[in-house]
N, CA, C and O atoms as a Tinker XYZ file with bonds, in Angstrom:
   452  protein
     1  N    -30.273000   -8.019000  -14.515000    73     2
     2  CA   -29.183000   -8.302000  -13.616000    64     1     3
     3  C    -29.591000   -7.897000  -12.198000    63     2     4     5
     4  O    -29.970000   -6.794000  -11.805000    81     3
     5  N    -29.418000   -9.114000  -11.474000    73     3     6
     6  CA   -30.028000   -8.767000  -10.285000    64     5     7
     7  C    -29.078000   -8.652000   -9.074000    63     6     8     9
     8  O    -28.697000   -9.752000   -8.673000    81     7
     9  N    -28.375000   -7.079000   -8.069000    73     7    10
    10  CA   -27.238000   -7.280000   -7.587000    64     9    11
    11  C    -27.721000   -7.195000   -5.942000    63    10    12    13
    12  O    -26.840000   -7.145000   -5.084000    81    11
    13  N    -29.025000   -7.183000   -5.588000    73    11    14
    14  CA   -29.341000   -7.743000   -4.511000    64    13    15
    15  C    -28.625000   -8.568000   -3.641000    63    14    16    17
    16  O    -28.550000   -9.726000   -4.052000    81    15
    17  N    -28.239000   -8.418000   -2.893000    73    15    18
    18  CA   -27.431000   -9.402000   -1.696000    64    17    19
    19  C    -28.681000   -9.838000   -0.352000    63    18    20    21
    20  O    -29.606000   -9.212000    0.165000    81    19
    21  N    -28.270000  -10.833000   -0.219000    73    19    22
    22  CA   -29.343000  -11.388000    1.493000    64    21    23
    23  C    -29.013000  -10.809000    2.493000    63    22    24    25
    24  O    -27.954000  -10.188000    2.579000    81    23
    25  N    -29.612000  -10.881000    3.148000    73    23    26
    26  CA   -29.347000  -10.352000    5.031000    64    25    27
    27  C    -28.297000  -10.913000    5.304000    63    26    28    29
    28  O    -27.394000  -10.191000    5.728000    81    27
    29  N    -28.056000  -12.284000    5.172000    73    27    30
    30  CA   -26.623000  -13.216000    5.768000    64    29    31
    31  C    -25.600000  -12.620000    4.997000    63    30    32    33
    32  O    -24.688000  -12.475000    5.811000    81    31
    33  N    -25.100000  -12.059000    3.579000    73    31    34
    34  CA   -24.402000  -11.915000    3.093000    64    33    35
    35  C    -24.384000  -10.443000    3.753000    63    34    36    37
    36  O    -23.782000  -10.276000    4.814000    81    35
    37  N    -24.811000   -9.759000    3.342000    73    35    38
    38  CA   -24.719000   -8.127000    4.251000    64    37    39
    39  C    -24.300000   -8.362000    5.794000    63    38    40    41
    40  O    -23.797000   -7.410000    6.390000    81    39
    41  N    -24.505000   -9.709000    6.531000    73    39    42
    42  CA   -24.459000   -9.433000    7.788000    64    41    43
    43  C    -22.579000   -9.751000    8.140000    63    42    44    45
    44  O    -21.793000   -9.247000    8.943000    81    43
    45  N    -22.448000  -10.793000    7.112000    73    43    46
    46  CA   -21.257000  -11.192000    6.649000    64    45    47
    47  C    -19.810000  -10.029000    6.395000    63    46    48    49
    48  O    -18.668000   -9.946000    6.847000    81    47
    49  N    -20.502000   -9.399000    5.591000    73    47    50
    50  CA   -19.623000   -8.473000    4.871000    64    49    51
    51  C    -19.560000   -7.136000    5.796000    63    50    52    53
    52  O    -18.760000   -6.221000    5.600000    81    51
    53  N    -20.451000   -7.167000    6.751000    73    51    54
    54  CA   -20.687000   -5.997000    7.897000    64    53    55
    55  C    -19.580000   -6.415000    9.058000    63    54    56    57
    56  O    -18.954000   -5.588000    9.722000    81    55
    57  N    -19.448000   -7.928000    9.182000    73    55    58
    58  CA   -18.828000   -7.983000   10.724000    64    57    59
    59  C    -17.498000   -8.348000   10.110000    63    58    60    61
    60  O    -16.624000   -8.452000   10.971000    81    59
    61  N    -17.072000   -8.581000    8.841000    73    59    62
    62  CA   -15.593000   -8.474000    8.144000    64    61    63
    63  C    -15.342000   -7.177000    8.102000    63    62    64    65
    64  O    -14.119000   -7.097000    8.222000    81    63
    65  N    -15.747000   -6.205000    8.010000    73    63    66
    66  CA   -15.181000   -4.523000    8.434000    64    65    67
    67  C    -14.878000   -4.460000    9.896000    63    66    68    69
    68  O    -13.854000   -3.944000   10.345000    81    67
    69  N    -15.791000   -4.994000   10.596000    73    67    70
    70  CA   -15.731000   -4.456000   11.927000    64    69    71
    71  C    -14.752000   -5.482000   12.637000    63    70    72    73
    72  O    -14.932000   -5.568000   13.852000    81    71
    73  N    -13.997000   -6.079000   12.235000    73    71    74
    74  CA   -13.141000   -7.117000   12.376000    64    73    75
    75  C    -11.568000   -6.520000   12.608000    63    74    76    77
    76  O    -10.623000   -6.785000   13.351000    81    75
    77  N    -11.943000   -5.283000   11.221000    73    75    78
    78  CA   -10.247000   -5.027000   11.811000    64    77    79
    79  C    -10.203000   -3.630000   12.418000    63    78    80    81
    80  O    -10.683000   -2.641000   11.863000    81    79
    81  N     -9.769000   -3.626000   13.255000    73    79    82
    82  CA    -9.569000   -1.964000   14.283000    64    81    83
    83  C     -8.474000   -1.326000   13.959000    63    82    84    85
    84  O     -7.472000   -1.941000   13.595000    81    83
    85  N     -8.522000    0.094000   14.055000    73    83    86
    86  CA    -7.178000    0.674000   13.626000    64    85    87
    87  C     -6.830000    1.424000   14.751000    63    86    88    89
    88  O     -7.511000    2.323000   15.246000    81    87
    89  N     -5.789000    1.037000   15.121000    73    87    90
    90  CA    -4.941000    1.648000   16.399000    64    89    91
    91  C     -4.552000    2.540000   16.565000    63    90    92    93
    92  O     -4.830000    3.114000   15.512000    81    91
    93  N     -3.725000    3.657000   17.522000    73    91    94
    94  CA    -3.338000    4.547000   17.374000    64    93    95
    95  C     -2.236000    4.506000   18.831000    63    94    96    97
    96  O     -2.967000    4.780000   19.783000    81    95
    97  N     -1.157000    4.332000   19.212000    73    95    98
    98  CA    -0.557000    4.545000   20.447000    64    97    99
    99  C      0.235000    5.935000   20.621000    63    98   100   101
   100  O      0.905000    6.351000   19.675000    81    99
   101  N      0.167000    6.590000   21.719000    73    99   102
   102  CA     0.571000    7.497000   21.634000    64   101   103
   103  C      1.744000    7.599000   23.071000    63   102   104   105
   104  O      1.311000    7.451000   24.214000    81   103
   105  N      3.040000    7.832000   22.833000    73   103   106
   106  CA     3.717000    7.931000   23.437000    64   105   107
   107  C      4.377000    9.099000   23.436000    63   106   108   109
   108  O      5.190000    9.473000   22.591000    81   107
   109  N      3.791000   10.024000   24.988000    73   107   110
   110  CA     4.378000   10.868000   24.945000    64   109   111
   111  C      5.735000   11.329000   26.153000    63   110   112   113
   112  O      5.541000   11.076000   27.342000    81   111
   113  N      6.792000   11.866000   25.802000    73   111   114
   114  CA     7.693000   12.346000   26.657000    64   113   115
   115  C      8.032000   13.282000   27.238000    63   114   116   117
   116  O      7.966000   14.238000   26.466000    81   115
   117  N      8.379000   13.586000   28.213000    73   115   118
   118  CA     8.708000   15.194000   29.243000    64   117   119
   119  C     10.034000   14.606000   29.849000    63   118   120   121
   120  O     10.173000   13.645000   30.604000    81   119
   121  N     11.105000   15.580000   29.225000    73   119   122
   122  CA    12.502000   15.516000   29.845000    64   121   123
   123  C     12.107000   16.707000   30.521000    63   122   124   125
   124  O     11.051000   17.340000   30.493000    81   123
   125  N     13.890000   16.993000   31.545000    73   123   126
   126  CA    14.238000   17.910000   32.330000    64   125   127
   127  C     15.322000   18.847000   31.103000    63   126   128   129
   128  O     15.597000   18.518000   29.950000    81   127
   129  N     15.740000   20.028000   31.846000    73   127   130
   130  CA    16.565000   20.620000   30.693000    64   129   131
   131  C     16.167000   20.566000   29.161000    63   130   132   133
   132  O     15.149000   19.977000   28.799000    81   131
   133  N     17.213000   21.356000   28.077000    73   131   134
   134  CA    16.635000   21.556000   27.345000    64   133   135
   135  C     17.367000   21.343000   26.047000    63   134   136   137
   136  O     17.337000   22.249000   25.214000    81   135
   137  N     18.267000   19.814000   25.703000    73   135   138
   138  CA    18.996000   19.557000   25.008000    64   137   139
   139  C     18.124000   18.931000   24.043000    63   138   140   141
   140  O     18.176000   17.727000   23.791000    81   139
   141  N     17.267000   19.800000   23.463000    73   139   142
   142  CA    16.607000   19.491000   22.019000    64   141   143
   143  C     17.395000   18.417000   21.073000    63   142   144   145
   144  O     17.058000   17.270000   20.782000    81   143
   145  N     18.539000   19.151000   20.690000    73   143   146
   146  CA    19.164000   18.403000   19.459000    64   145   147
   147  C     19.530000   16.950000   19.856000    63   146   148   149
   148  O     19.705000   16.175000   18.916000    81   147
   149  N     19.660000   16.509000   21.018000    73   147   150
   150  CA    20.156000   15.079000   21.433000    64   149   151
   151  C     18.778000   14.476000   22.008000    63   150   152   153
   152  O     18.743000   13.417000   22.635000    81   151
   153  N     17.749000   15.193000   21.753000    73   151   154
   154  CA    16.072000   14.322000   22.192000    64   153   155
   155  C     15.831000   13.836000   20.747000    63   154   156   157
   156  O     15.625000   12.671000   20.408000    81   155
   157  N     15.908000   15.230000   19.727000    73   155   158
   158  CA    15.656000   14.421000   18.648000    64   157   159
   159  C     16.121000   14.204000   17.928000    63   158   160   161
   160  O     15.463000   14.493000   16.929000    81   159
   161  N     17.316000   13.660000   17.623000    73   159   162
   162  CA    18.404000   12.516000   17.197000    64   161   163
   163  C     17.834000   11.114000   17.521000    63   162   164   165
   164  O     17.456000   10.351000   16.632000    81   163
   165  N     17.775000   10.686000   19.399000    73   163   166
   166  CA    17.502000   10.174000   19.647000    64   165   167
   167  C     16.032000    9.282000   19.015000    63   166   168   169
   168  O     15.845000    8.185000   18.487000    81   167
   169  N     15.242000   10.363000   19.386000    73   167   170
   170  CA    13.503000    9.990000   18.949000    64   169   171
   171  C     13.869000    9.790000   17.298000    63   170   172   173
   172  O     13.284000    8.812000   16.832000    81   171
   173  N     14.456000   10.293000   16.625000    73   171   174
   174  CA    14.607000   10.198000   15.068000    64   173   175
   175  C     14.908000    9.045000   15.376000    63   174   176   177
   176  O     13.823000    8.549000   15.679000    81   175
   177  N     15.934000    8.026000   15.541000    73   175   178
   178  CA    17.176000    6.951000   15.597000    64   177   179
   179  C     15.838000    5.909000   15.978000    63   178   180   181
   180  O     15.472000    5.117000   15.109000    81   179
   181  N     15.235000    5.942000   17.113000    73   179   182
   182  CA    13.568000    4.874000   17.637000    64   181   183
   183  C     12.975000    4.713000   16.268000    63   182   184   185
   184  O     13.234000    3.735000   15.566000    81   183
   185  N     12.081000    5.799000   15.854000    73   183   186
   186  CA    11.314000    6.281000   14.829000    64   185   187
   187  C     11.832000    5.264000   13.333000    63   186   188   189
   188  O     11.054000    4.378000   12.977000    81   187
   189  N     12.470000    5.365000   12.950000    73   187   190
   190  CA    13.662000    4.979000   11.581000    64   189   191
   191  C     13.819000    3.486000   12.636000    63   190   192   193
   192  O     13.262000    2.577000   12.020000    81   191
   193  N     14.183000    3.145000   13.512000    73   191   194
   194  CA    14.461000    1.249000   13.729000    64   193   195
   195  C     13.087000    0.949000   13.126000    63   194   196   197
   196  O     12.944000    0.272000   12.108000    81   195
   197  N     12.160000    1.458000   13.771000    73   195   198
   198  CA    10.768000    0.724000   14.004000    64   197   199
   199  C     10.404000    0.707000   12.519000    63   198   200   201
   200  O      9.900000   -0.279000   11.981000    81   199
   201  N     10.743000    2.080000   11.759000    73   199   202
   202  CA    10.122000    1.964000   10.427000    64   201   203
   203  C     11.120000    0.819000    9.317000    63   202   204   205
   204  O     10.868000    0.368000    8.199000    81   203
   205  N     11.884000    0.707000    9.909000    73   203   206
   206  CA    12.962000   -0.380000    9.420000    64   205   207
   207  C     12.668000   -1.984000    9.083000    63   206   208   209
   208  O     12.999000   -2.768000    8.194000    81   207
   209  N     11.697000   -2.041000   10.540000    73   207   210
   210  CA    11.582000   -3.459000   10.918000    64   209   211
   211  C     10.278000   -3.203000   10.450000    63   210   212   213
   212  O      9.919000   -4.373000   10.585000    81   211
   213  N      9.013000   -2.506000    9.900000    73   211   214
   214  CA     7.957000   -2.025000    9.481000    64   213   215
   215  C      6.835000   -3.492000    9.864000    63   214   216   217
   216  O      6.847000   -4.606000    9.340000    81   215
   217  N      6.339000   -3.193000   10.469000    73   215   218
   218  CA     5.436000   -4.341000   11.071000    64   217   219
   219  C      3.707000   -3.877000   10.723000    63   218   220   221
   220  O      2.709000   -4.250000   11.340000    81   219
   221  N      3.772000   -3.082000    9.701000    73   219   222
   222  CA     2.566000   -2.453000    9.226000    64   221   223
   223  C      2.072000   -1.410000   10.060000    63   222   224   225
   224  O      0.917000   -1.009000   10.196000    81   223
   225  N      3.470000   -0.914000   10.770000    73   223   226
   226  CA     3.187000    0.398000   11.768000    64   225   227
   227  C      3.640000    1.665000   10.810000    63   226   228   229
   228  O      4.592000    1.685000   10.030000    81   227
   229  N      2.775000    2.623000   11.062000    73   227   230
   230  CA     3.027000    4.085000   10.816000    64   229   231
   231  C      3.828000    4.748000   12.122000    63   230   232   233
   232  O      3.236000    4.655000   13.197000    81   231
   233  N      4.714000    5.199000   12.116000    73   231   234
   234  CA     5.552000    5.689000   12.965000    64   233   235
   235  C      5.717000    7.283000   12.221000    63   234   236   237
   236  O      6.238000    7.533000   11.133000    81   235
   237  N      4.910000    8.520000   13.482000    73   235   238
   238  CA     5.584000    9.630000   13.660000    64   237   239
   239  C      5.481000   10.892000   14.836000    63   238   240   241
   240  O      4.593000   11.098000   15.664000    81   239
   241  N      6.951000   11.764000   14.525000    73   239   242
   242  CA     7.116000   12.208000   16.099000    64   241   243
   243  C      6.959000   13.444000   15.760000    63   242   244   245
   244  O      7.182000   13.863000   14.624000    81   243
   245  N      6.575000   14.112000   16.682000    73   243   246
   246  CA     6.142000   15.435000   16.796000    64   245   247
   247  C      7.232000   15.920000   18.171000    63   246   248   249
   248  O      7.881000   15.123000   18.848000    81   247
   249  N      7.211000   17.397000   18.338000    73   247   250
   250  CA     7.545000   18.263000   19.480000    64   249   251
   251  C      6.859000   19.000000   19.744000    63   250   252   253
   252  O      6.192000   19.366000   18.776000    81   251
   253  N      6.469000   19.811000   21.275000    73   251   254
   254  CA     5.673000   20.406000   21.356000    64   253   255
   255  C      5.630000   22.047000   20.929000    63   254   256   257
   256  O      6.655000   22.486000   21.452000    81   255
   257  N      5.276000   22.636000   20.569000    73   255   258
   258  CA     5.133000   23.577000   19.968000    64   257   259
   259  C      5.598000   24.876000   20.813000    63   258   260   261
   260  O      6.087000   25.846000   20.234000    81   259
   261  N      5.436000   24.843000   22.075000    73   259   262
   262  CA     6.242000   25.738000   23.102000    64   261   263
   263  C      7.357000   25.504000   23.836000    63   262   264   265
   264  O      8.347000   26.204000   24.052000    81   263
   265  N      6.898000   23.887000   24.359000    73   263   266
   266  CA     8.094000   23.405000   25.166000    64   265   267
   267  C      8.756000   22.716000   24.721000    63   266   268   269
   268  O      8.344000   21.737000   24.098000    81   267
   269  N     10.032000   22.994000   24.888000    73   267   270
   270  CA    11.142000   21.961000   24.504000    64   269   271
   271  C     11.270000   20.687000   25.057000    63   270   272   273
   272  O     11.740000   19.668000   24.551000    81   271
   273  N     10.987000   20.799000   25.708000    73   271   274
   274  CA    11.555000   19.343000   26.376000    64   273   275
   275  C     10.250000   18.374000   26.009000    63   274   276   277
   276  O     10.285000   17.220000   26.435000    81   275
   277  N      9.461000   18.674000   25.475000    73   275   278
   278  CA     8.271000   17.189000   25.154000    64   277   279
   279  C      7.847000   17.144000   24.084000    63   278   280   281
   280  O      7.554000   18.069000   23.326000    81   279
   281  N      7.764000   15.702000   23.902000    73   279   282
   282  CA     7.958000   14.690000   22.536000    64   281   283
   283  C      6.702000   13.905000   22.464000    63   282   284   285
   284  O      6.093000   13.264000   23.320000    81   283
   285  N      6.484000   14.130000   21.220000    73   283   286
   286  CA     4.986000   12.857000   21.032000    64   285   287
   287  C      5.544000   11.704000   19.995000    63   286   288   289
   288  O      6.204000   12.020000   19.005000    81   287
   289  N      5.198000   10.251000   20.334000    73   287   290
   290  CA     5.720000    9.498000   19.051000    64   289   291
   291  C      4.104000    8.978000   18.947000    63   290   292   293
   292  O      3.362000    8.429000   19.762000    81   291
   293  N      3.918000    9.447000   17.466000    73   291   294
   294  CA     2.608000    8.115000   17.407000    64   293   295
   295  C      2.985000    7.089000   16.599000    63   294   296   297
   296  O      3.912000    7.016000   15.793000    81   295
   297  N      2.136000    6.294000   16.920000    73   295   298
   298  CA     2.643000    4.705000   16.163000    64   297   299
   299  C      0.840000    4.244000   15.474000    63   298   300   301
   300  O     -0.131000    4.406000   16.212000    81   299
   301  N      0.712000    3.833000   14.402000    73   299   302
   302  CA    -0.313000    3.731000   13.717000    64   301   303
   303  C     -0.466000    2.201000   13.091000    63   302   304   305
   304  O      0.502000    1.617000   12.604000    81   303
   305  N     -1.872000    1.586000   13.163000    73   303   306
   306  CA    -1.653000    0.066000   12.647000    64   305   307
   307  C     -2.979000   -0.298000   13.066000    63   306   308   309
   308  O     -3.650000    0.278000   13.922000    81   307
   309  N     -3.356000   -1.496000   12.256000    73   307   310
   310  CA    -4.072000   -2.511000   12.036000    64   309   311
   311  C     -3.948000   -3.695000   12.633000    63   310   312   313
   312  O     -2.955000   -4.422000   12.661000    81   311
   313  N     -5.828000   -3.987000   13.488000    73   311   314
   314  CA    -5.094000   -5.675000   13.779000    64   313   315
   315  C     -6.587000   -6.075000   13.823000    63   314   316   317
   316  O     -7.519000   -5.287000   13.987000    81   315
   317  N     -6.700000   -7.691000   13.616000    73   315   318
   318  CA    -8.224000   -8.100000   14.190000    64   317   319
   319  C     -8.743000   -8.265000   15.581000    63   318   320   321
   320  O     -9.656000   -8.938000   16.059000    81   319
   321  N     -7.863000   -7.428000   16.078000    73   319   322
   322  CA    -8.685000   -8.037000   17.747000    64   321   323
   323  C     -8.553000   -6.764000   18.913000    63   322   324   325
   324  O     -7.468000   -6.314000   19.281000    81   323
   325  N     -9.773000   -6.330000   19.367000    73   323   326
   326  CA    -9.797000   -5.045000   20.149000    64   325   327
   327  C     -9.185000   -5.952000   21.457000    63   326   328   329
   328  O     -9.897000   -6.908000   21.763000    81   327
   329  N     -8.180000   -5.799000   22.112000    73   327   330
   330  CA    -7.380000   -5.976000   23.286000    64   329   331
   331  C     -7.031000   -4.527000   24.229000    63   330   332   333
   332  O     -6.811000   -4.521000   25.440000    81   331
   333  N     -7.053000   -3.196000   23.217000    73   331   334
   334  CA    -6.714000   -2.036000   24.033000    64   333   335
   335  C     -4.753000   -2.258000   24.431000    63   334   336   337
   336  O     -4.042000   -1.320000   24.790000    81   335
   337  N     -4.280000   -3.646000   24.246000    73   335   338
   338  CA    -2.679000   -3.394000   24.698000    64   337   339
   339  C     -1.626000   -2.808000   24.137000    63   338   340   341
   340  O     -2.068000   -2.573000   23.012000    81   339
   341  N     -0.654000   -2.456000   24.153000    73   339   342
   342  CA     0.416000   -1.329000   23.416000    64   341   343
   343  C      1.058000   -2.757000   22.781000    63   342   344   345
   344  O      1.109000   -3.840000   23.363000    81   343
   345  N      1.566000   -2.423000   21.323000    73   343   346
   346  CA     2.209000   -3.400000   20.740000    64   345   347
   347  C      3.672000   -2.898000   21.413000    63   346   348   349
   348  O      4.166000   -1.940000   22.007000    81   347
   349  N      4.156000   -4.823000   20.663000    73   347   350
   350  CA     5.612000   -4.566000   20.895000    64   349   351
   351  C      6.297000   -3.322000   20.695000    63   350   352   353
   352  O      6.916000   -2.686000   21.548000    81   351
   353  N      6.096000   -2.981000   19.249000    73   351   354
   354  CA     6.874000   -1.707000   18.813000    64   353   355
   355  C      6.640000   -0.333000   19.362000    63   354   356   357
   356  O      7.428000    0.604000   19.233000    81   355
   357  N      5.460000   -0.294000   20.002000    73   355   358
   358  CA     4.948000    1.134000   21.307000    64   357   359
   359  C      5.472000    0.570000   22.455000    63   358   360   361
   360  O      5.874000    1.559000   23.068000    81   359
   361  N      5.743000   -0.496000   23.194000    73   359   362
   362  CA     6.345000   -0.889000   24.122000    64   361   363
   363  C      7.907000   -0.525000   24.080000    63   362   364   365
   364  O      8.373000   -0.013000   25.098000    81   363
   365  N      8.574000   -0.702000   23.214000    73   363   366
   366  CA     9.925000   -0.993000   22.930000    64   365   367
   367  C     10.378000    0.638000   23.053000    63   366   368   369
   368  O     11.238000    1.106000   23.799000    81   367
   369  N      9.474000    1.387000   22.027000    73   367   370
   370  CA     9.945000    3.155000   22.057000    64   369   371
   371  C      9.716000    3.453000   23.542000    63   370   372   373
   372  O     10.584000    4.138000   24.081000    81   371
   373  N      8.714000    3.058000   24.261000    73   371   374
   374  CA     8.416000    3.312000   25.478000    64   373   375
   375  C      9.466000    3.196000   26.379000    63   374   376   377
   376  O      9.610000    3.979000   27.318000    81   375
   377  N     10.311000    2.130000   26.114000    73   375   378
   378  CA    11.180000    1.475000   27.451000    64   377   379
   379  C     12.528000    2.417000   27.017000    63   378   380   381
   380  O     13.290000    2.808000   27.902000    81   379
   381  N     12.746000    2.725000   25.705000    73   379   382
   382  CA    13.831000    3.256000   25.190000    64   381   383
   383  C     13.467000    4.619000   25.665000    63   382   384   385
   384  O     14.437000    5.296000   26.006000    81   383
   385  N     12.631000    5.021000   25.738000    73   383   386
   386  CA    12.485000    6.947000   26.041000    64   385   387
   387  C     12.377000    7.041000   27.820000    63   386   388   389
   388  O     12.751000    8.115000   28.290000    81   387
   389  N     12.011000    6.242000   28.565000    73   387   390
   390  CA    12.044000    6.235000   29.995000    64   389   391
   391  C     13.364000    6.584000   30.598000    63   390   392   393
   392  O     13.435000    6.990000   31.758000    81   391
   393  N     14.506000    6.420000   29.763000    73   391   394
   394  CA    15.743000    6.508000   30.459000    64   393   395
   395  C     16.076000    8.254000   30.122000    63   394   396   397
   396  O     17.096000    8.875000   30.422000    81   395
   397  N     15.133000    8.641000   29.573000    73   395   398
   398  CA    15.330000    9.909000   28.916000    64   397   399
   399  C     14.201000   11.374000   29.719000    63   398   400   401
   400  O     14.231000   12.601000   29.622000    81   399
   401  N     13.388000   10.465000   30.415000    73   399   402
   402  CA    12.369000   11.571000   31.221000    64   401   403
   403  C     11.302000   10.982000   31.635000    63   402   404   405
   404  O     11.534000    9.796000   31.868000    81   403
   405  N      9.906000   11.376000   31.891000    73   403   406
   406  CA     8.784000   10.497000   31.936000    64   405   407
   407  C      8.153000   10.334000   30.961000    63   406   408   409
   408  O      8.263000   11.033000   29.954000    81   407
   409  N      7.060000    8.980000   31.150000    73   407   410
   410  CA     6.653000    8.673000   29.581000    64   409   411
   411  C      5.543000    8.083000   30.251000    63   410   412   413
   412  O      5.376000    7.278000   31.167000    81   411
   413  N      4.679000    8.923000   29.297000    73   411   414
   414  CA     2.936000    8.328000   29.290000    64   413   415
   415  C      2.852000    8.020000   27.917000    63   414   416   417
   416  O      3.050000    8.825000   27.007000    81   415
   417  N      2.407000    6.247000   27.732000    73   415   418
   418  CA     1.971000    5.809000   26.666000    64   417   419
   419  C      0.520000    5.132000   27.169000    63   418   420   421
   420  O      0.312000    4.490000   28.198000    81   419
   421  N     -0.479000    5.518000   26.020000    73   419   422
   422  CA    -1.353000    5.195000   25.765000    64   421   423
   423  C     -2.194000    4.444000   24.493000    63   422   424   425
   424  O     -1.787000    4.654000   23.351000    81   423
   425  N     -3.038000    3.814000   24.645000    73   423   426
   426  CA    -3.442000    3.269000   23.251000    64   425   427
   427  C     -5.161000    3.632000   22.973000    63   426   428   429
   428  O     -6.027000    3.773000   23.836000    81   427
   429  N     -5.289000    3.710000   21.690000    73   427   430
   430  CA    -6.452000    4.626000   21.526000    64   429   431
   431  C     -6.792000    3.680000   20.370000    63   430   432   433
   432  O     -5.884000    3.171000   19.714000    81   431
   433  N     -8.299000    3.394000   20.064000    73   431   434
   434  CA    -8.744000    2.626000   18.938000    64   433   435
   435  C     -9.985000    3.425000   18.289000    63   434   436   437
   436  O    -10.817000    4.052000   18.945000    81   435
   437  N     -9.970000    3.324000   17.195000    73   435   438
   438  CA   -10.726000    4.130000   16.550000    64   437   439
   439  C    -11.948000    3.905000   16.720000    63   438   440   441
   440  O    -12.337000    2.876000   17.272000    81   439
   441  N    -13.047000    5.172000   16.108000    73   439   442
   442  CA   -14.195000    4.926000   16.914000    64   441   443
   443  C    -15.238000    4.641000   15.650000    63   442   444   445
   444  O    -16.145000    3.825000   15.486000    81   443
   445  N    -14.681000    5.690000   14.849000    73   443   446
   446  CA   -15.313000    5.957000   13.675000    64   445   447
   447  C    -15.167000    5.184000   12.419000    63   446   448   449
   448  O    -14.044000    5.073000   11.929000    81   447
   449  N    -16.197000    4.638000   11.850000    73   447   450
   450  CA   -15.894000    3.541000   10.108000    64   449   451
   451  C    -16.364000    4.246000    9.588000    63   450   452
   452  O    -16.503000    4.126000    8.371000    81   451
């Protein structure tokens, strides 16, 4: 039994991995004051739509460990095409948390297979 594969088939089966990228967006928030319980209600209520409408996103939020007032949402997913742009669903938490403090979202693609 011979399970040898060709160069074309290996070269094949090499650029079908490298085809799909796995994303990572990271949206993070800095309010003023320090009304915790109504940030994350809020960020819970984003978090739970998005996982609702589940678009093959991983959705989760963190707080910062000293300060109250800042919020991380990551959003996690798969696609075939390195573009670097924030999906709809990192866009959408984005526009929804702006009315709430400042917001740096970023998108990050993996480096490592």
């Amino acid at each position: 039994m011979n399970l040898a594969i060709s160069e074309a088939e290996r070269e094949k089966i090499v650029t079908e991995r490298e085809i799909i990228m796995k994303y990572l967006e990271i949206i993070e928030l800095c309010t003023v004051g320090s009304n915790r319980a109504h940030m994350e209600v809020t960020i819970r209520e984003l978090c739970s739509r998005l996982r609702d409408t589940n678009h093959g996103h991983t959705v989760s939020s963190y707080s910062h460990g000293f300060l109250e007032t800042d919020y991380s949402i990551h959003v996690r997913y798969e696609k075939d095409t390195r573009d670097g742009h924030p999906s709809a669903a990192g866009q959408e938490i984005a526009e929804a948390l702006k009315q709430l403090g400042i917001v740096n979202h970023t998108v990050w693609i993996e480096t490592e297979k």
